[in-house]
N, C-alpha and C positions, 0 to 999 in steps of 0.2 A: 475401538480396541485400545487397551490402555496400554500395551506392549509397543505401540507404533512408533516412531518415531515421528514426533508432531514439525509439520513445517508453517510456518508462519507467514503471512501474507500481508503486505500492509498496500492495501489499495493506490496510496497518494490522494492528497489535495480533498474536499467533502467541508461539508459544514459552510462557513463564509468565506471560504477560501474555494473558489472553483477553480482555478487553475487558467489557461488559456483556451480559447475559444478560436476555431478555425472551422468551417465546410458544415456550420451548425450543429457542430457538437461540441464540448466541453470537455475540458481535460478530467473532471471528476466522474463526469457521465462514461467515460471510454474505460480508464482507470479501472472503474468498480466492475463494467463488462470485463475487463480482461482479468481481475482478480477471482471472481466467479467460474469464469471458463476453467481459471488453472485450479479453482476448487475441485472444481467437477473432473477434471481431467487425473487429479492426483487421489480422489476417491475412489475415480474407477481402477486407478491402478492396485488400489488395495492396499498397497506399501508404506504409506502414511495419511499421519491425522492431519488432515490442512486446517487450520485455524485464521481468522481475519482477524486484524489489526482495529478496526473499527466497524461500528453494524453499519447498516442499510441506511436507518435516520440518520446516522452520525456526518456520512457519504451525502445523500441525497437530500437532506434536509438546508435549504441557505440560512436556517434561524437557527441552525445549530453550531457552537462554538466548533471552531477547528480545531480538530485531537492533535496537540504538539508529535514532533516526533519522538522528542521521550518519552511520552506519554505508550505512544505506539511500541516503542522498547520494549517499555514495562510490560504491559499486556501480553506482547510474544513473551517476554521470561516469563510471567506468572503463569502462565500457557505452557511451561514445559519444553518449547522449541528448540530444536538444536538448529534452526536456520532459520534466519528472515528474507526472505523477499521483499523487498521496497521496490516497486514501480509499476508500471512504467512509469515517467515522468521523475523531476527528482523530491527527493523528503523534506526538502525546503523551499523558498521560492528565489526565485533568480535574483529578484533584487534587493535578497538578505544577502547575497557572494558576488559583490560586484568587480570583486578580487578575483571568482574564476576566468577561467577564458571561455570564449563562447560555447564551444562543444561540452565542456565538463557544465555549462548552464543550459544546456539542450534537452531532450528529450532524453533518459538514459535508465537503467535499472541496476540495485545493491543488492548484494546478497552479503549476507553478516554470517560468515557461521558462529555458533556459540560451544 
């Protein structure tokens, strides 16, 4: 429905960027589960259009360039979104912010409204 108010979801990490790995899973592989979940969860609510940040390839694919986070931006704005979801995990990698402190480099989740 083109009335909805579209929310935007940007999974985290995908492409050659997999993120950290712990208990043999992947941070891109948990990411994309939980960004899906909250697809499906915000469908059935009927109340908005959820949109993703990046496909399935983009995510799962390791031969696939890693989508920038402006990149991801852009997409949610051309998409319409009056909100983004970034996470879980964070839209950069830790050791581009060597300047945060360790919890702002920790696991964490954005919401940007627009």
């Amino acid at each position: 429905n083109k009335n909805l108010p579209v929310i935007a979801i940007d999974p985290g990490h995908g492409g050659t960027d997999p993120g950290s790995e712990g208990s043999g899973l992947w941070e891109y592989e948990m990411t994309w589960q939980v960004a899906n979940e909250l697809v499906n969860l915000l469908e059935q609510d009927g109340r908005y259009a959820p949109v993703l940040t990046i496909t399935e390839e983009e995510s799962q694919n390791s031969d696939m360039p890693r989508v920038e986070p402006a990149e991801r931006a852009q997409r949610a704005n051309d998409a319409g979104a009056v909100l983004l979801f970034s996470g879980p995990g964070p839209p950069d990698r830790p050791e581009d912010h060597p300047d945060r402190p360790a919890p702002a480099r920790a696991g964490w989740c954005a919401v940007h409204l627009f």
